[in-house]
BABA-137664 format. One record per residue (C-alpha): z, x, y. Coordinates in pm, whole numbers, padded with zeros to 5 digits, always signed. Last residue first. Example, Ala and Ser with C-alpha at 12.3 -4.5 7.8 and 13.67 -1.06 7.14 Angstrom:
+00714+01367-00106;+00780+01230-00450;
This chain:
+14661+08878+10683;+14257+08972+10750;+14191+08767+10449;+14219+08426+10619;+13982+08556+10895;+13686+08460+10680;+13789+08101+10660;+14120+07968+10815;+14349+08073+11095;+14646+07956+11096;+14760+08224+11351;+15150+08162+11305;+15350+08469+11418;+15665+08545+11175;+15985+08463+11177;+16060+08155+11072;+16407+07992+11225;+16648+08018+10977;+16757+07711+10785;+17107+07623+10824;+17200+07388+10488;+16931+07593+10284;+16659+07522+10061;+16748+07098+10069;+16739+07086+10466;+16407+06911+10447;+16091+06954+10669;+15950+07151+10361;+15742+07451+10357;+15372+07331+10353;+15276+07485+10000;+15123+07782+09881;+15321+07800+09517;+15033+07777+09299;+15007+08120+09171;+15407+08094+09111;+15324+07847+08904;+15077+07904+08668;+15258+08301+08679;+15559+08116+08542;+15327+07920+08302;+15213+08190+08184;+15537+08356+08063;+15670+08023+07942;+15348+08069+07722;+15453+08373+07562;+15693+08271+07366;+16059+08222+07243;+16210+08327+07582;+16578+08393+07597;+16716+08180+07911;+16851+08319+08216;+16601+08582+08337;+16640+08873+08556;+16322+09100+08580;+16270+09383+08736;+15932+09548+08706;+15894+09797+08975;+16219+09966+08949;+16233+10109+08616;+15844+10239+08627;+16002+10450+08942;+15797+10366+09255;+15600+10554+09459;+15302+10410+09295;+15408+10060+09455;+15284+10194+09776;+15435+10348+10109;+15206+10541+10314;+15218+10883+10268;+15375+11212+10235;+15732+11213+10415;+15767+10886+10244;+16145+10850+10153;+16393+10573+10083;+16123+10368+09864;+16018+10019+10010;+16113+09704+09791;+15855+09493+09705;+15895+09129+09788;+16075+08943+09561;+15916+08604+09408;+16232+08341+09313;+16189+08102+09041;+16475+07821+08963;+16202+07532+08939;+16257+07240+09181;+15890+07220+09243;+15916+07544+09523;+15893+07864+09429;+16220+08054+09618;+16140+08342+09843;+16327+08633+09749;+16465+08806+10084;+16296+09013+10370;+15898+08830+10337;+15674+08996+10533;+15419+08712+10572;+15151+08752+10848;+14846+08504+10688;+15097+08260+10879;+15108+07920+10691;+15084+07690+10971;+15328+07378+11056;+15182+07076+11232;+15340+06948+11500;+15576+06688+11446;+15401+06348+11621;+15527+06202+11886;+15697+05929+11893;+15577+05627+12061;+15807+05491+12325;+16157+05316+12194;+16153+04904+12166;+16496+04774+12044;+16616+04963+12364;+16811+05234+12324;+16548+05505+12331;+16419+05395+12651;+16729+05431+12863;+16625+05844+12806;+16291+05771+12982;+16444+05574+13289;+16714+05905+13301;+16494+06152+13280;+16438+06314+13626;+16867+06264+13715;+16948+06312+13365;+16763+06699+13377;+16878+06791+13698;+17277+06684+13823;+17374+06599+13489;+17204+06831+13209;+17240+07118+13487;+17614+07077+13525;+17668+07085+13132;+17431+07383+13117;+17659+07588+13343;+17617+07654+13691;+17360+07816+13855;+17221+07823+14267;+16942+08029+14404;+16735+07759+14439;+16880+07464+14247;+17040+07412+13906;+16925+07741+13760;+17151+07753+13454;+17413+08038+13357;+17587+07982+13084;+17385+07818+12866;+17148+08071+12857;+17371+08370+12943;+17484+08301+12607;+17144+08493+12455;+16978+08358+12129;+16781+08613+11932;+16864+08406+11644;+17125+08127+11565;+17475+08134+11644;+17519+08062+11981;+17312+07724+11936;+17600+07633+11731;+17875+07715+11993;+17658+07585+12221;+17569+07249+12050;+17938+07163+11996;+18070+07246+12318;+17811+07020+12472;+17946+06748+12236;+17828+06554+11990;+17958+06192+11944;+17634+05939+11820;+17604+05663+12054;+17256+05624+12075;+17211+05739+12409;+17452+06013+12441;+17284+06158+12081;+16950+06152+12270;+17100+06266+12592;+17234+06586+12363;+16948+06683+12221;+16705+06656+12470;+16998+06878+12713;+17024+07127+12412;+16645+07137+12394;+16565+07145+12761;+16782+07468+12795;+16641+07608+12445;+16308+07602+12641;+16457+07789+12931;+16448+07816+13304;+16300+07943+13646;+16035+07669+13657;+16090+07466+13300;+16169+07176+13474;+15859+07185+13689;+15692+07064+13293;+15784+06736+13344;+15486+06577+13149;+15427+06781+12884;+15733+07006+12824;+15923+06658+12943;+15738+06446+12696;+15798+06710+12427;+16157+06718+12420;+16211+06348+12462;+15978+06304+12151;+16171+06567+11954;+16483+06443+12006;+16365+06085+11858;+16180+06234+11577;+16553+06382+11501;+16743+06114+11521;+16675+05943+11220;+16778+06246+11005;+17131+06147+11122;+17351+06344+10850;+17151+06658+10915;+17272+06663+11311;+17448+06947+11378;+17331+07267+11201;+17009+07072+11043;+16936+07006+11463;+16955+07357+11561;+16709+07481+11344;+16465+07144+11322;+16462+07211+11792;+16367+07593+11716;+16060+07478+11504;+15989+07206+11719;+16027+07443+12056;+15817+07739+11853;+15531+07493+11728;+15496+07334+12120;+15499+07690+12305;+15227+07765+12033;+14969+07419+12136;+15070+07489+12491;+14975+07860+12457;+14603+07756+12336;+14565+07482+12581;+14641+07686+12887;+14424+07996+12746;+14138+07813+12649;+14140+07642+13018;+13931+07334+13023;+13632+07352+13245;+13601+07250+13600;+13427+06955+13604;+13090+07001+13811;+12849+07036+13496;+12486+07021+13568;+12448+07418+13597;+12526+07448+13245;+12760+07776+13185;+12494+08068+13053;+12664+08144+12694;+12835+08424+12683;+12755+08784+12596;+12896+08935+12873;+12618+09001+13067;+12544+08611+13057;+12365+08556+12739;+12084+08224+12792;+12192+07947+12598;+11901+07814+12314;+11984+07984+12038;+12351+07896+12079;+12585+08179+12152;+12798+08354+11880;+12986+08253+11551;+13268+08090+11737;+13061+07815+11852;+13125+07736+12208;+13313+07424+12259;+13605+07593+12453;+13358+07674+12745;+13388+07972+12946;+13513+08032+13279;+13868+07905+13204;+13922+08167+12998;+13765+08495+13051;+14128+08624+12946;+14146+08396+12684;+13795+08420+12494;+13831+08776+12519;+14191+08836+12351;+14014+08604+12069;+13967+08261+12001;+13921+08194+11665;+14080+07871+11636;+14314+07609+11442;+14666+07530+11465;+14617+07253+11228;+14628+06916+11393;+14976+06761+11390;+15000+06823+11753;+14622+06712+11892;+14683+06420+11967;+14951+06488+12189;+14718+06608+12447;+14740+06953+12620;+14780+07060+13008;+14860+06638+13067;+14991+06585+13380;+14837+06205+13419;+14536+06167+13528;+14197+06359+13712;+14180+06567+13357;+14060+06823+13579;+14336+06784+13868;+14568+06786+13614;+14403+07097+13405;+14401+07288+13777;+14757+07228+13778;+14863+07347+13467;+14634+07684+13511;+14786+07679+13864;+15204+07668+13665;+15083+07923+13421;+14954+08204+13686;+15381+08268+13675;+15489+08251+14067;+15773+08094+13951;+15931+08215+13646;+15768+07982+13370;+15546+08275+13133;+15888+08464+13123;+16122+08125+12940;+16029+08047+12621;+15664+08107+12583;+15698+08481+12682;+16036+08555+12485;+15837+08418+12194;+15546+08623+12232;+15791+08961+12284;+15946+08843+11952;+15638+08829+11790;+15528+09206+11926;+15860+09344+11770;+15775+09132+11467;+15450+09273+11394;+15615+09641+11481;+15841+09566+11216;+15590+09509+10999;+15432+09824+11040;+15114+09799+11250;+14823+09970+11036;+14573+09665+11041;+14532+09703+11423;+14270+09485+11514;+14451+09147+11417;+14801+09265+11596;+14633+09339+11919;+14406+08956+11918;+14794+08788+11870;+14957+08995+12166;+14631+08996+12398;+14659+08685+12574;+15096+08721+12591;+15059+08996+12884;+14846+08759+13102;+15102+08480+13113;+15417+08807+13151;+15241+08878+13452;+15176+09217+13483;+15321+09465+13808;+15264+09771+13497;+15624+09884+13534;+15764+09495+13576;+15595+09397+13274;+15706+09758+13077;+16109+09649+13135;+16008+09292+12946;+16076+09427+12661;+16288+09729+12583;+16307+09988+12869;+16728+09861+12904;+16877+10168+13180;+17109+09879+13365;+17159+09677+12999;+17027+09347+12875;+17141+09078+12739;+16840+08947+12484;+17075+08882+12160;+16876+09059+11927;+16851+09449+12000;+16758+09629+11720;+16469+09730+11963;+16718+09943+12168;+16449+10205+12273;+16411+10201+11879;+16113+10493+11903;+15922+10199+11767;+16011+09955+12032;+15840+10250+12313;+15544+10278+12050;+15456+09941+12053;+15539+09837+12407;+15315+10144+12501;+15004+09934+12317;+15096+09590+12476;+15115+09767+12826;+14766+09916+12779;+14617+09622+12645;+14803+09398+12930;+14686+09682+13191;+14353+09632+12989;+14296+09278+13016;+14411+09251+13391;+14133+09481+13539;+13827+09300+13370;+13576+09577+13389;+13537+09597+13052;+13571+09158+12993;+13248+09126+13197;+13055+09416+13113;+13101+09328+12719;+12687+09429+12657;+12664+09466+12269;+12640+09115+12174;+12619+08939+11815;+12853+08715+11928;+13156+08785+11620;+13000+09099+11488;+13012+09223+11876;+13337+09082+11917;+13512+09203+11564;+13380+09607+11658;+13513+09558+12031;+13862+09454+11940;+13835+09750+11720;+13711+09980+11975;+14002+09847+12212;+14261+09885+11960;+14199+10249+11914;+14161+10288+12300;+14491+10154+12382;+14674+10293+12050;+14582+10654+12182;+14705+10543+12540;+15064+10457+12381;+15064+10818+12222;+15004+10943+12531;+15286+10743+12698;+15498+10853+12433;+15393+11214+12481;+15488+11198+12845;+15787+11039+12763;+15877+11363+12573;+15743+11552+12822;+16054+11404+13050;+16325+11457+12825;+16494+11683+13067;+16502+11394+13307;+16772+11230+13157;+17111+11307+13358;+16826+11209+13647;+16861+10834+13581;+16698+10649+13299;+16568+10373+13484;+16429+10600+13796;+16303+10873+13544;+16101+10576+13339;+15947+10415+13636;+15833+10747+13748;+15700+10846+13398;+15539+10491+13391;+15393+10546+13767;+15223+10844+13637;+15062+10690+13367;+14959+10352+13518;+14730+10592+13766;+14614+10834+13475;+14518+10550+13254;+14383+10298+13523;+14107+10625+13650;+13992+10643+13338;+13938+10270+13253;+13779+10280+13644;+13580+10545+13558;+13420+10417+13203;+13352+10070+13343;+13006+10085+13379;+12835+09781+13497;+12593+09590+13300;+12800+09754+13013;+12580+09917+12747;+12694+10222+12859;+13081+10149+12795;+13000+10035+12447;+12853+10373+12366;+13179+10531+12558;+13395+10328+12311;+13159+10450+11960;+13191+10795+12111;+13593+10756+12179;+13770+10715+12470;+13991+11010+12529;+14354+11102+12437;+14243+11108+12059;+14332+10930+11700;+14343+11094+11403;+14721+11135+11377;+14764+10790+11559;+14830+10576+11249;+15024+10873+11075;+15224+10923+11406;+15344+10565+11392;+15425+10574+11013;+15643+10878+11127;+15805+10772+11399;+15850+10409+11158;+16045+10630+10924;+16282+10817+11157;+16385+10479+11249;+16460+10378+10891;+16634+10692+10841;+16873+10698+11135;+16904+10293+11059;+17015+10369+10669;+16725+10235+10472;+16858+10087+10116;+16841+10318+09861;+16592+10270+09556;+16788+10443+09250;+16607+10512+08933;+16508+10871+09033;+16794+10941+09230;+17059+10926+08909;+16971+11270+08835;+17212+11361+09079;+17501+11207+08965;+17762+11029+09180;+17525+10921+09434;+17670+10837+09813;+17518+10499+09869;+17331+10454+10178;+17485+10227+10479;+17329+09948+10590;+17458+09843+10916;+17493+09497+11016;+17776+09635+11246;+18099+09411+11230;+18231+09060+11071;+18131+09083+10711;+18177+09436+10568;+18403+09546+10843;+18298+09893+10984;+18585+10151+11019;+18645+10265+11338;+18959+10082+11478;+19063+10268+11140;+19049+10653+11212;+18835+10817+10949;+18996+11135+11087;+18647+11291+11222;+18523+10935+11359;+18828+10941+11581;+18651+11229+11781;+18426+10900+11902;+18695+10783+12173;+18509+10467+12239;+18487+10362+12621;+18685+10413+12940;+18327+10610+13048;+18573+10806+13283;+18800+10856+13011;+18550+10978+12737;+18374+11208+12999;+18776+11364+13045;+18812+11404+12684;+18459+11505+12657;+18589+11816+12819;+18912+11854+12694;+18738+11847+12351;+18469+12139+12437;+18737+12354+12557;+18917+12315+12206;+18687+12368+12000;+18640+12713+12138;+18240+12720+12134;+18116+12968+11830;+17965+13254+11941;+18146+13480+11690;+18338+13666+12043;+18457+13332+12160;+18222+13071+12345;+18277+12880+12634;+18020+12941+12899;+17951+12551+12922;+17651+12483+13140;+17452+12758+12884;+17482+12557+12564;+17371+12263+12809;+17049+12449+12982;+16996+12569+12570;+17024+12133+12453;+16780+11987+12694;+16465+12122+12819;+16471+12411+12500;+16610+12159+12195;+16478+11843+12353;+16137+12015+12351;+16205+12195+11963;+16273+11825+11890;+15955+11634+11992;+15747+11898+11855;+15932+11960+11506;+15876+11539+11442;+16132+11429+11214;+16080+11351+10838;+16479+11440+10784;+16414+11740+10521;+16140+11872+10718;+16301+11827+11072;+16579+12035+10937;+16361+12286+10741;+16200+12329+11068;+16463+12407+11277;+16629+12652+11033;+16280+12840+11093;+16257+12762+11483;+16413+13116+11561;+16125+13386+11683;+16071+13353+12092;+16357+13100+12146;+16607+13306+12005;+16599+13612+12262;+16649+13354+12529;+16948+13248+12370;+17163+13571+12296;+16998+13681+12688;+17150+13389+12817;+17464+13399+12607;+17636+13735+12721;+17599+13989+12488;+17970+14242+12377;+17920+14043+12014;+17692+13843+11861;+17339+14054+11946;+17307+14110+11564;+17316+13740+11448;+17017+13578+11576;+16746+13814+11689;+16761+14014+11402;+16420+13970+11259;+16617+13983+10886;+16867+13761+11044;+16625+13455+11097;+16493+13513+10736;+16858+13510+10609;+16926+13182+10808;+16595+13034+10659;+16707+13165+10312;+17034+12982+10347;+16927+12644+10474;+16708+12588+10175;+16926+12621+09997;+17310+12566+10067;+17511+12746+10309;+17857+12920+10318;+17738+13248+10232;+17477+13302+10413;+17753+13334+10733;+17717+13096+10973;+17570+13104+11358;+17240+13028+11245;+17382+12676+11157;+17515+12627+11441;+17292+12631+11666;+17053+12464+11445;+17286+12197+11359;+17338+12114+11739;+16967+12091+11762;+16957+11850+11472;+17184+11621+11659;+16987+11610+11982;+16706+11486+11726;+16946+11226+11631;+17075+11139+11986;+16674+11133+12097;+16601+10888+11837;+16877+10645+11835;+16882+10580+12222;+17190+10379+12313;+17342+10666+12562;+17056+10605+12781;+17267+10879+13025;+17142+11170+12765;+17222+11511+12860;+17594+11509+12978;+17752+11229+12701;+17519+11352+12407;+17604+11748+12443;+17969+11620+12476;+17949+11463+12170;+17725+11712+11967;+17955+11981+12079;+18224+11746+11937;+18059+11709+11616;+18032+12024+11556;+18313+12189+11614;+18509+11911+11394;+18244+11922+11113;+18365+12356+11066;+18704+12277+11121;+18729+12045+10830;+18456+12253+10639;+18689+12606+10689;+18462+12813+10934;+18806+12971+11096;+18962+13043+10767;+18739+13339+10689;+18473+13323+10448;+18547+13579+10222;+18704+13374+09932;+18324+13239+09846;+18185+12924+09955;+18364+12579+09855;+18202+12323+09939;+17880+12474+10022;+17765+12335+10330;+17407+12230+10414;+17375+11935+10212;+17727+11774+10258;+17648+11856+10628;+17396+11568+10602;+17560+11350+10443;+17864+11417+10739;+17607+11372+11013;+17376+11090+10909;+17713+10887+10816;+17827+11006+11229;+17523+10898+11345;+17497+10552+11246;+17818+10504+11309;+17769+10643+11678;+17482+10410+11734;+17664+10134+11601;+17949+10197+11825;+17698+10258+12141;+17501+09947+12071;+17792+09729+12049;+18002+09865+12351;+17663+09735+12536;+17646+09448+12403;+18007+09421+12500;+17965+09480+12846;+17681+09216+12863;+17903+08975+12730;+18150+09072+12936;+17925+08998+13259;+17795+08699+13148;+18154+08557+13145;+18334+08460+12903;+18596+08153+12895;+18360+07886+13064;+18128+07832+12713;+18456+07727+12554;+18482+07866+12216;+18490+08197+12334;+18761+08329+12171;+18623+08285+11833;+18359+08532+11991;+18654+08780+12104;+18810+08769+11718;+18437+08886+11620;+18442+09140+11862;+18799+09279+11782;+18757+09251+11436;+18423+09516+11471;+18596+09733+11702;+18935+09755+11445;+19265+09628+11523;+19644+09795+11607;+19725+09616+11900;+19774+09919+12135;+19514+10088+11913;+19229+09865+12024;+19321+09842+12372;+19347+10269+12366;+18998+10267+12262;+18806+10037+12505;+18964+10283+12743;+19237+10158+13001;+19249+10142+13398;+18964+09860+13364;+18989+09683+13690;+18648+09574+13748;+18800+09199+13775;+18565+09056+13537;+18566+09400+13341;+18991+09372+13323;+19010+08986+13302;+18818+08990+12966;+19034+09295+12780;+19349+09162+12897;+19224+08819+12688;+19132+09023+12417;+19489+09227+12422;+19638+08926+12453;+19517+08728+12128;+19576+09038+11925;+19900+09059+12005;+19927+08634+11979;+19785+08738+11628;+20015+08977+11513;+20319+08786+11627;+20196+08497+11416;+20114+08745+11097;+20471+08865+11139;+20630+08535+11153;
């Protein structure tokens, strides 16, 4: 049948498509596979994952390749809506009979978006960045917007075009003038058009007048193809990104131009994209909230960035340099002296990643890194601020001039802007590319242990109130990636801190008790409690040193000279307590997906699990939590005769969040060795367990341990309705942000009366009361979520960091 032959078509080309980058034998684009058998980029990568059933089929390598065919497709889509909207509000759509032929629309968006092409492909080699591909965009825009007549453009493009021409820099020197002197004459007066295009996208004029001079005139003036209107032949400029296109044996982005169907996002399998609405009637904009399109909703967190920083400086501030002198020692200098050193070896770091193609944009890393030191010392003072009310201490000598808390303040504040400048931090599936800056690229740049880097996440967020929420979950996501697998690479300070608890506790490995899992994740401890931690005592009051303890210079208490135990690590016990919360909470995920018809099992799986994060904790060394999970899982189910496969639980592990095949795919089964995580579950983790897994057939299993408990977060950015629980059909919906908010922070005042109240209701209401008693309830609705699959059949891991923290810091959230 036709459908049949369709599909073993199909069927080849993927399988063509896997040999070919395994073998490094690609002599076809990514482009010409999808239009020999005739199927879209987003079909073709979710007909690849059905593919992969068998964790043996793929390889890391075309995963990785695909991630990164991913990013540049989405990128481009992105880009390419941004483009033609935006044109649509330049262009007239019909300008006056004597515009020649030549600046017809269709021709018109073809010039332009292959100069933008082949001005992306030679400038920028990080061809994934959002940011600097729109603002390399704009430039294009510019160009060519100044080189078209008044009467083809819309307001307000026209009157900055006629107020360029009026100086007559732009248009009079057209003809018989080479380009240098056309362009070097229009950098001293023409930034109007520029600035009504960073004005009308909320993009910062700085950032893209330097990519426009560094980047986009030294490529305008590599191409010396322009006829005598100084427009570039079209085309020149194809052949040339023909032959970039080839060599990349990538997308063939022209194809965007003809609506060309292996382009087309699919609703359901491809790019999560949202894409904005065209409006048919203008006055419709007033009622209409549009949903953020990824050029826009990057362009907005710039922006909410910038407003958090506007009043910020380069330098420590007066309140920081009072806190400085009250230091025992001074650490003013040496905080100086860290800045400037970390700073030039980031813009090193950053050249070397990025390759030379990139180096153009190098002030605009240097402002990122400055705007990553503003955070530093704004955070610091704040951190400061909560201590000194906190101990009732001015002298913090000891944490100052504590070397390893600021590069992880430091690195934790450039994290933040680098994610917010999307430096691929849409990215959810953790491969990673050759030029990938994202998380954990600014660990290896600073030489900090990822340990030491997760102290300060949680005490960062608290002091900076201002943090967007994506931001928040940038930073949670970096905390996860920490407890899961970075803080257990050997040579990690965890695996001492473990040790010295042993040798403490003088017994069994035991770096925290299982007593205290259903506890509340309680405590105040802050950035400085953990990174003097183990020095100081974790039965401190939180309030500030007894009466009676003498201050050390740091504001501590004196430690009593009779004790000779070493004392227990803050730090140690803290990140157990998390690592434990995030491996249950993961563990209840996966197990509703496989398992909800043996809810028996599950306190079973979870004991296994957390005896060996407990008490065989070397298997973690080099590894993965989810890796122990799967293999709990599975030698539980082995055990008690229940049939679930390895293939099973990867091709359901593959599908939840900011999961990574690699992870099952490639195991550490001895040094320098991996195999997959059926080899590791038989040669490693049976081999260490198997006594303990015999257990749990026998009539008498070992005491379970208890679920730890779960934590409201007092961070709660809700994304959908959240349902009120009591089997009422109540939803609350979190407020919805406006498309624009070039002039503020957004707040329900921005808001059309029409779209703050909404209200769908499926019963006519008589009186009042049912009113009330809908607020009676939804007012009451701070419960424990449920450890029941009735919400959803695949509940979704929470995302969101869980402080628990009770009292006066229950407001802070």
């Amino acid at each position: 049948s036709k459908a049949y032959n369709k599909k073993k078509k199909e069927t080849w080309g993927v399988c063509i498509f896997i040999v070919a980058i395994d073998l490094d034998e690609m002599t076809f684009t990514f482009t010409e596979l999808l239009k020999s058998i005739n199927i879209s980029v987003c079909t073709f990568f979710q007909f690849l994952k059905e593919v992969d059933v068998n964790m043996d089929t793929v390889s890391t390598k075309v995963d990785s390749t695909v991630s990164r065919l991913k990013k540049k497709y989405d990128v481009l889509l992105a880009l390419y809506h941004k483009f033609e909207r935006t044109c649509g509000l330049i262009y007239l759509e019909q300008p006056s009979s004597e515009i020649s032929a030549e600046l017809s629309s269709v021709l018109v968006l073809k010039n332009y978006w292959i100069t933008f092409l082949l001005a992306k492909g030679k400038v920028l080699q990080v061809e994934d960045d959002l940011v600097i591909s729109f603002q390399l965009l704009l430039c294009v825009l510019d160009y060519f917007i100044k080189l078209s007549p008044p009467a083809m453009l819309k307001e307000p493009y026209k009157s900055a075009v006629t107020a360029v021409t009026v100086n007559g820099s732009a248009r009079t020197p057209r003809r018989g003038q080479n380009r240098s002197t056309r362009t070097s004459k229009q950098i001293d007066t023409d930034t109007k058009v520029i600035e009504v295009l960073c004005k009308e996208h909320d993009c910062n004029l700085d950032e893209v007048k330097n990519v426009y001079f560094t980047s986009f005139i030294p490529f305008l003036n590599s191409l010396g193809v322009v006829a005598s209107n100084g427009l570039p032949e079209v085309e020149v400029l194809s052949k040339q990104y023909d032959e970039l296109y080839r060599n990349n044996k990538d997308i063939d982005a022209r194809l965007f131009l003809d609506h060309d169907e292996t382009l087309q996002p699919d609703v359901i399998a491809g790019s999560q994209l949202e894409r904005t609405p065209i409006k048919s009637n203008p006055d419709e904009e007033l009622n209409l909230i549009l949903p953020q399109t990824p050029v826009r909703a990057a362009m907005n967190n710039i922006q909410q960035l910038m407003m958090i920083l506007n009043s910020a400086t380069d330098k420590p501030s007066d309140t920081l340099i009072v806190y400085f002198n009250n230091c025992t020692v001074n650490p003013k200098d040496s905080i100086l002296r860290r800045v400037e050193t970390l700073g030039h070896i980031f813009k090193k770091k950053f050249a070397e990643a990025v390759g030379q193609g990139c180096a153009e944009i190098g002030s605009q890393v240097t402002s990122r890194y400055k705007l990553g030191v503003r955070l530093y010392y704004r955070v610091m003072e704040s951190m400061l601020k909560s201590e000194e009310e906190r101990l009732s201490v001015q002298n913090f000598s000891k944490l100052l001039n504590d070397n390893i808390f600021h590069t992880s303040l430091l690195a934790c504040a450039v994290e933040v802007v680098m994610a917010t400048y999307g430096r691929n931090a849409s990215q959810s599936d953790g491969t990673s590319a050759e030029t990938d800056l994202s998380f954990p690229w600014i660990l290896s740049v600073f030489d900090l242990k990822a340990f030491d880097f997760y102290k300060v996440i949680e005490s960062f967020i608290k002091a900076e109130p201002s943090l967007t929420r994506e931001m928040i979950k940038h930073l949670e996501r970096c905390e996860h990636r920490i407890m899961e697998s970075l803080a257990w690479q050997s040579g990690s300070p965890l695996f001492d801190l473990i040790k010295q608890s042993k040798e403490r506790e003088g017994q069994a490995d035991q770096p925290e008790p299982t007593s205290s899992l259903n506890l509340p994740l309680q405590h105040n401890h802050t950035a400085a409690d953990l990174y003097l931690s183990p020095v100081r005592s974790p039965k401190k009051k939180a309030s500030g040193p007894s009466p009676s303890a003498t201050p050390t210079p740091d504001g501590q208490p004196a430690p009593n000279p009779q004790t000779q135990k070493p004392q227990k690590s803050t730090s140690l016990s803290l990140f157990y307590k998390k690592v434990y919360l995030l491996a249950y909470l993961r563990l209840r995920t996966l197990f509703y997906r496989l398992l909800s018809e043996h809810p028996d099992l599950e306190p079973l799986i979870w004991t296994l699990f957390q005896h060996t994060l407990q008490n065989e904790y070397e298997l973690m060394r080099d590894r993965h939590l989810d890796q122990i999970m799967m293999c709990s899982m599975y030698g539980i189910c082995k055990v008690k005769n229940v049939d679930l496969r390895f293939k099973i639980i990867v091709s359901a592990y593959k599908e939840l969040l900011n999961t990574n095949q690699e992870t099952f795919k490639r195991v550490l089964i001895r040094e320098e060795q991996y195999d997959s995580i059926i080899v590791f579950y038989n040669l490693v983790f049976m081999q260490k367990l198997k006594t303990n897994i015999l257990q749990y057939a026998s009539n008498r299993p070992p005491t379970l341990s208890p679920i730890p408990h779960i934590p409201r977060s007092p961070y709660q950015f809700s994304n959908s309705p959240r349902r009120v629980p009591a089997g009422n059909n109540i939803y609350i919906s979190p407020l919805k942000s406006p498309y624009k908010f070039s002039d503020g922070f957004q707040s329900p005042t921005k808001m059309t009366p029409r779209s703050r109240i909404l209200v769908s209701i499926g019963e006519s209401f008589g009186t009042s009361e049912k009113f009330q008693k809908i607020n009676q309830m939804v007012g009451s609705s701070d419960c424990q979520l449920k450890r029941s699959a009735e919400v959803s059949p695949a509940p979704k891991p929470l995302k969101r960091l869980r402080f628990d923290i009770e009292g006066q810091d229950e407001a802070d959230g």
